[in-house]
Each structure stands twice: as C-alpha cells, then as structure tokens.
N, C-alpha and C positions, 0 to 999 in steps of 0.2 A: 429272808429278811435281811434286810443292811445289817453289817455287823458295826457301820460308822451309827451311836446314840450322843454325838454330844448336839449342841447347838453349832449352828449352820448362821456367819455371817456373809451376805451378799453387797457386795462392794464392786463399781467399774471405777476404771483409770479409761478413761479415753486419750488416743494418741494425738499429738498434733497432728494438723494439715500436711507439715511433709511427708508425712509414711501412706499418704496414696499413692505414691509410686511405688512401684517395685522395691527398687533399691533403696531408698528411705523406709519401708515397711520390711524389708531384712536386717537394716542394721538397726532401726529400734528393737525390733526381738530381739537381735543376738547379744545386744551391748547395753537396752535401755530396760527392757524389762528385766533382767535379773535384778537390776539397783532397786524400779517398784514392788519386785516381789519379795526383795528382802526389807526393804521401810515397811511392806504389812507383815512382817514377820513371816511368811511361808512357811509350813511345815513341809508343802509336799508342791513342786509345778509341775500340771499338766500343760504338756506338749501336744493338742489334737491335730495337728497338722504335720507332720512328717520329721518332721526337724526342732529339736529344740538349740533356745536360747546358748548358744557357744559361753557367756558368760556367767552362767549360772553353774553352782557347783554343787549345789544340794540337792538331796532327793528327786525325784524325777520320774514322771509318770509319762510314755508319747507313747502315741496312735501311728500307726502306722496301715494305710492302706491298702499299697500294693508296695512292688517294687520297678514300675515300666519303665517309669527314668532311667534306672538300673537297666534292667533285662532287654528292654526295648527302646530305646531312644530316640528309635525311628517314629513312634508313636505320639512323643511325649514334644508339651513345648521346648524349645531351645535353652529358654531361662530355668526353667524346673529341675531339665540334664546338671545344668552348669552347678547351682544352688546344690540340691541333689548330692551330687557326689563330693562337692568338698565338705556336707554338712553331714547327711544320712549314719553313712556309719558312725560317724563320734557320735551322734546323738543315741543310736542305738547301742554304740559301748557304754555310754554313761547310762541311760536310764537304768533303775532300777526293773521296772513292770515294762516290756511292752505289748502292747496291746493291737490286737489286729482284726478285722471284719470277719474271716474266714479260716477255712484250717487249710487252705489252700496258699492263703497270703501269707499262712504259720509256717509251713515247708520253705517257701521261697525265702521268708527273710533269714531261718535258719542257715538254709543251705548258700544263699548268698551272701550273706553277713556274715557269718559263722557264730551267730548268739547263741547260748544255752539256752536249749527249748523249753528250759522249766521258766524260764526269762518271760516267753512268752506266752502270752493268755486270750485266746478269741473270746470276741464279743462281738455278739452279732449291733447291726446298727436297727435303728427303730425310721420308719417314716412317719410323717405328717399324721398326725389324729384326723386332718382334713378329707384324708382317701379312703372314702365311702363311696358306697353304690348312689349316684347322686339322681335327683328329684328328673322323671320325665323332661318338664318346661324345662330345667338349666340344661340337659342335654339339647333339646330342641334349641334353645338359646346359643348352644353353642353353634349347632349344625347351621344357623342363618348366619352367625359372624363369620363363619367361615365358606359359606356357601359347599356343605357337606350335603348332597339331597339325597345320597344312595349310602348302602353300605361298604364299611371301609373297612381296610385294614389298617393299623398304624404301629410307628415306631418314634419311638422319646428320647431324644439324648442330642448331645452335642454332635453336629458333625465334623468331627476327626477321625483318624484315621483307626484305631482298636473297634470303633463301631463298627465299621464294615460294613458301610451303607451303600455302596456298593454292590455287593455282595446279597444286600436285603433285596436291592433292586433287582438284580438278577432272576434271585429266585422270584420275585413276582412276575415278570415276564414269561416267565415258563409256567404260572400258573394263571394268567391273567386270560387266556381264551376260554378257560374251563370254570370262571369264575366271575361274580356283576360286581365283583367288591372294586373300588379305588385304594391306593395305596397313601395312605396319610402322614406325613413324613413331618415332624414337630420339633423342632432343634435350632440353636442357632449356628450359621458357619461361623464354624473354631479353626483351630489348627492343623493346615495341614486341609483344606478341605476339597481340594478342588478335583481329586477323582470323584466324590461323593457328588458332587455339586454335575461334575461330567456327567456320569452315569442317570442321573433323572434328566436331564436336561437334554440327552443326546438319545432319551428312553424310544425303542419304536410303540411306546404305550404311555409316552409323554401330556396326553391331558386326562390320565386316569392318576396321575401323582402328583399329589397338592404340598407344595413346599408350603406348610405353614409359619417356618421360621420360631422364634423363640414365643410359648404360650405362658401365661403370665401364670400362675399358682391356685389362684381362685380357678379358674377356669380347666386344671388337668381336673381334677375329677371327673368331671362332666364329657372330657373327651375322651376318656378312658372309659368310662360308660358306655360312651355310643361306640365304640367299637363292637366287632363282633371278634378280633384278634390281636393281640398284641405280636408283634415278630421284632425279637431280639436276636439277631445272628451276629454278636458281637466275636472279634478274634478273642480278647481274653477281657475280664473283668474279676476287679479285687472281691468285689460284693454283687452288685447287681438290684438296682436300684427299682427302676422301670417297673422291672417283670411284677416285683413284688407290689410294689404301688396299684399295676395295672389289677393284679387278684384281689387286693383290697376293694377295687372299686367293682369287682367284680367282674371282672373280665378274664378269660384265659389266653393264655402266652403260646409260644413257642423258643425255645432257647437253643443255643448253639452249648457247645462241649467244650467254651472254652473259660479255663480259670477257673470262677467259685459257684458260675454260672448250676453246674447239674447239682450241687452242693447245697443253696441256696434254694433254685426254685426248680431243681429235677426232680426233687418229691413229686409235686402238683402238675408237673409243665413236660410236653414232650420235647425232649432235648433231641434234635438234629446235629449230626456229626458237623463240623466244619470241613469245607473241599468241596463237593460238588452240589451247586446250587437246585439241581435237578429235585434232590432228597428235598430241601426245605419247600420246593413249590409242591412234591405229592405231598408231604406233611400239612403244610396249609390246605391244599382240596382236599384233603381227607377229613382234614377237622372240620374245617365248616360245611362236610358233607353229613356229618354227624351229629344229629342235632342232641342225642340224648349224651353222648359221651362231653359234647361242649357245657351240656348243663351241671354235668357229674363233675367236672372238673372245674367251673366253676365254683360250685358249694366247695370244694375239697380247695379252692385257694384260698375263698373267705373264710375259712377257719384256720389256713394256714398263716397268713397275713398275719392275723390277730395277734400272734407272739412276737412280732417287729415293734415293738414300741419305744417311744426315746424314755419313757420314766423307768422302761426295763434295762434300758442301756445302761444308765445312770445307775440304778439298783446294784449292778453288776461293777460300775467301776469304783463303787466306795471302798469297797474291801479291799481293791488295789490299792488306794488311798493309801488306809494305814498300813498296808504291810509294805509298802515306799516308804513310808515317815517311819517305821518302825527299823526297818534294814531288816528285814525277814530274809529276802528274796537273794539266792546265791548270785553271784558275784559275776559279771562279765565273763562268757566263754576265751 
C-alpha cells in the first residue's frame, strides 16, 4: 500500500512553442521549470528523464534509465552524449532517491557515478494496459495492412545501433532454410542506422524481410499476436521493453545476454549469448520446432507480464516521494 495518504492535486504547465527544439526544451527545464515548480510550492521534483532541472535546488526525485551515453557513446545520439555528460552526474549528485528500471542499470550507475547504493532504488517500469493477446479479425486486420500471409518472425524497436539488427538478421539467415517463417522487422530508422538498414537490404533472403518501419500503437498488439516469435538480440538494454510487451500479448521471445535483458525476461524467455549468430538461428528452429514448449512458455509470460504495470510503477515511487521531501535518504556518496 502507498505509504503517500494525503490528497493528490493534478495540475499542467504547458511549455511555450520554443521548447520543441532541442535546445529550447533543455534550457526551459534546466532554468524555467525550477521558477514553475517553486510558484506551485514543490515539495518534491521528479526528474523522469535522466537529467534534472540545473536550477532547481530542492528535493529531487530522477530516473535514470541506463547509462550508454556514458558507457557507450558510440550507440547513443550525439546530442544526448553532449547533454549527458555536462548534466548526468550533477543531477545524480543532487537527487535525493534515484531511481532505476533494473539492478543491472543499479550497478552501472553505482559503479560509474560513484552514488551511494542505498541512493538508489529499482523500479521495474509498467507497459501499456493495451498489450493483450488481441481479437483473431485485428490480427488478420493487421496481416492484410501489411501484406503478412505466412508466418513470421518479428522484432520491435528503433533501428540504431544497441539493437543489433544486424545481428538479428544474421541469425535469421542461418535459420531461414530450415524454416517458412518471414522475418518482420517493425521500427523506425534512428540513429545511426545504416548497418541495420545494409544488412536486410543486402540480405541473400531479402523478400522474406518486411521492413515495416514505425507501427503506430493501436495496432502492436495485434502484430505481436500474429507472430509466432519475438527475437530480441539486442547488444545491451536498461529494461527491455518489447520482450515484455510481446509476452503480454502473448507471444514468446528470445533475448540476448545483454544488460537487464536475462534479468527482466530470462525468467520466461530463452536468452542466447551474444557473438555468434549461429546459436540464435538453432535457438529460433528449436523453438518453433517445439510446439508444446512454445505454448508452456507462452502461459509462463502471460502471467509474468501481469506484474509490469504503470499503477504499480507509480505505487512504488510514492514512498520515494516523501522520503525526498522528508531528507530521509543519506546524502551523496
């Protein structure tokens, strides 16, 4: 139970037109919001996005997802690096709670930041209430928008470069003789995309891979459905988003070994090492040569799924709340 009982008032401040850029939506946070959070009196600002407000001096709650801008900057947009490292650690000196997806993302900001672990607190994140095992007709609905007529395999996320779409592609290659499945590849190009972009397009099993580019929200359920496998061979990931989604709608995954990935969804989901693409193609013909172990691990994600939820995330960061506003919480390592 929340240990926050008082009353909850809800209030927005919408930002002007300038802060759709970039650089106008960093220096309003860092210099404009502390001014609105203290005209509504603030007890406690939450920082969900990596970085808090430079101007604000009081209590202080941030999220913290990863740290790849850090760790890996070869992965990461350019602007996020730069942002990033003049803001990250002061943010993370100041806050009082920070708070993280994983215990995997717990170690990293430790050991890279140097914050006192008692500092930091995992909370897992919640998906969509939307991601259910969705109606026959909307999967069919979806299979004709997209001209799906066989079975597929797919994979969800932006293409940049920690996804290692590449890599996914590979290993479907190596298992694509032994298999009727198409590889359905749902993302829009990001950063950094253009191995990923090579790699299907230069595939020698180039009309079994449907770049379907970015699928709008309403409609992942349903193509998460019709899959018969999810394949996530991502390099590293804070949380792991996808996998989880895809077990909610009832589908089963495969994940790589890297980051929060076996943490998150190796309960349920057979995790392939990263390195040789060979293992993830037997992994994929083995499972969908398996039709009772795909159904067992099915049931065993739909009940794992269930405890992702955002009213539980939320549940979880009240108590951070007040022991920010209280100064409970020891003091910057």
């Amino acid at each position: 139970r929340p240990a926050w009982q008082g009353p909850v008032r809800l209030e927005t401040h919408c930002a002007p037109a300038w802060t759709r850029g970039r650089a106008g939506r960093v220096a309003w946070m860092h210099w404009r919001l502390p001014e609105v959070a203290h005209q509504w009196r603030a007890d406690v600002l939450h920082a969900p996005g990596y970085v808090g407000p430079k101007g604000w001096r009081g209590p202080m709650v941030l999220t913290v997802y990863d740290v790849f801008a850090l760790s890996h900057p070869e992965w990461s947009k350019w602007a996020n690096v730069v942002h990033y490292r003049w803001a990250l650690p002061d943010s993370v000196r100041r806050a009082r709670v920070v708070v993280v997806p994983s215990e995997f993302v717990r170690r990293e900001v430790v050991a890279r930041l140097g914050v006192n672990p008692e500092r930091v607190r995992v909370v897992m994140l919640g998906i969509s209430a939307a991601m259910t095992p969705a109606k026959q007709e909307a999967v069919e609905a979806v299979r004709r928008r997209y001209g799906l007529s066989g079975p597929y395999l797919l994979f969800v996320g932006n293409l940049e470069p920690k996804k290692n779409v590449e890599g996914i592609v590979r290993g479907f290659e190596l298992a694509a003789g032994r298999i009727p499945h198409d590889l359905v590849v749902a993302g829009k190009p990001a950063w950094k995309c253009g191995r990923a972009l090579q790699a299907m397009r230069n595939s020698p099993f180039r009309s079994r891979i449907r770049e379907l580019s970015y699928v709008c929200a309403e409609e992942l359920p349903a193509l998460y459905s019709g899959a018969d496998l999810l394949v996530h061979w991502a390099r590293c990931e804070g949380w792991g988003l996808t996998p989880v989604e895809a077990m909610a709608c009832g589908t089963p995954a495969v994940v790589s070994d890297g980051g929060a990935l076996p943490e998150v969804a190796g309960q349920v989901a057979p995790v392939v090492p990263l390195g040789d693409p060979a293992q993830l193609a037997d992994a994929i013909v083995e499972l969908l040569g398996d039709e009772q172990r795909r159904l067992a691990l099915r049931q065993r994600g739909l009940e794992w799924a269930r405890q992702f939820t955002w009213r539980r995330h939320a549940e979880c960061l009240l108590p951070l709340y007040e022991e920010a506003a209280q100064g409970a919480l020891i003091g910057a390592a």
